[in-house]
Every structure is written in structure tokens, then in C-alpha cells.
C-alpha positions, -999 to +999 in steps of 0.1 A: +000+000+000+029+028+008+046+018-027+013+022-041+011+055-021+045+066-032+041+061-071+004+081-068+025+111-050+052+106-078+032+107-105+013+135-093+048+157-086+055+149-122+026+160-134+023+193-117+062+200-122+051+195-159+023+219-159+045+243-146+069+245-173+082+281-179+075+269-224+043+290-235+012+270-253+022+256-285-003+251-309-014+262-344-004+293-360-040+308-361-027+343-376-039+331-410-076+324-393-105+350-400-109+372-369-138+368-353-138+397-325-152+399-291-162+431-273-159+439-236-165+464-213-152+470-175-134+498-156-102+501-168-091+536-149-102+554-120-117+536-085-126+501-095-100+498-125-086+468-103-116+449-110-118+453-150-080+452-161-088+411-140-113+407-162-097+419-194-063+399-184-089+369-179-101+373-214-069+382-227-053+349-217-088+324-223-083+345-258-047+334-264-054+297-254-085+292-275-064+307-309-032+286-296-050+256-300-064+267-335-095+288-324-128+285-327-144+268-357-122+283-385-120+324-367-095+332-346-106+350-317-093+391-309-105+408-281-119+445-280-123+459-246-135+489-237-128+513-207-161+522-189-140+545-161-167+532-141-197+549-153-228+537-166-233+561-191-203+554-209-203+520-206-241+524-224-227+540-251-196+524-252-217+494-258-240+511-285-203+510-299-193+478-301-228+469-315-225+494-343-190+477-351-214+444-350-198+431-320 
């Protein structure tokens, strides 16, 4: 049972150590893709810029996985974010924005 043990734990160091490789996500060169863009919109600046630059570093990295691994259906994904400053009038029209840009 502690051999049994020992080789779950070993396996399981590998793994992690692995995972934890300083390489960056190999996959398919999707720069030849058709862009297929997604907007957002968050506080960048002022009070609660803290909150949106987590969320557009979020989608900024979910963004460079999905086209690393070829993207989505034929388009490669790019991200258009928006700062709101925190406002809800700007953040209405800076979503009348992206809609106009048929985001």
C-alpha cells in the first residue's frame, strides 16, 4: 500500500512540475484564421479599475489559449475591450459602440 502510495504522489509531482513548465502554449499558427472579435467592457481607470483590467487579463489569456490551440471553428478569436472608467453612461454608449462595429 505505501509503494502504491508513493508512485500516486510521484506521478502526481511529475505531473504538476510538468504543468508548470516556464514553455508558452504551443499550438497552431492561427494568424492566417479570419478574426472573429469579441467586445468587452469594464473599468479600466479610476476607483474600480482593479476589477476590469482582472477581467480583461482573464479574457486576454482564455483569448490566447482558444487561438493557440487553433480557435474557434475556423476564426481566430481578438478581443476588443473597452474602458467604462466606471460609469454607466459610458459603458451604455460604449456598448452602442461595439454593437454598431457588430460586436
Amino acid at each position: 500500500m505505501k509503494k502504491f502510495f508513493s508512485l500516486c504522489v510521484l506521478l502526481a509531482l511529475s505531473l504538476s512540475l510538468g504543468a508548470c513548465s516556464g514553455t508558452p502554449f504551443v499550438g497552431i499558427d492561427s494568424s492566417a484564421l479570419e478574426p472573429f472579435v469579441i467586445g468587452g467592457i469594464g473599468p479600466l481607470t479610476e476607483e474600480q479599475g482593479a476589477y476590469g483590467r482582472s477581467i480583461f487579463r482573464g479574457a486576454q489569456i482564455a483569448v490566447t489559449e482558444i487561438n493557440a490551440t487553433g480557435g474557434v471553428n475556423g476564426f481566430r478569436l481578438v478581443l476588443n475591450f473597452q474602458d467604462s472608467k466606471g460609469d454607466p453612461k459610458t459603458a451604455a454608449t460604449l456598448y452602442a459602440k461595439l454593437m454598431d462595429n457588430d460586436m
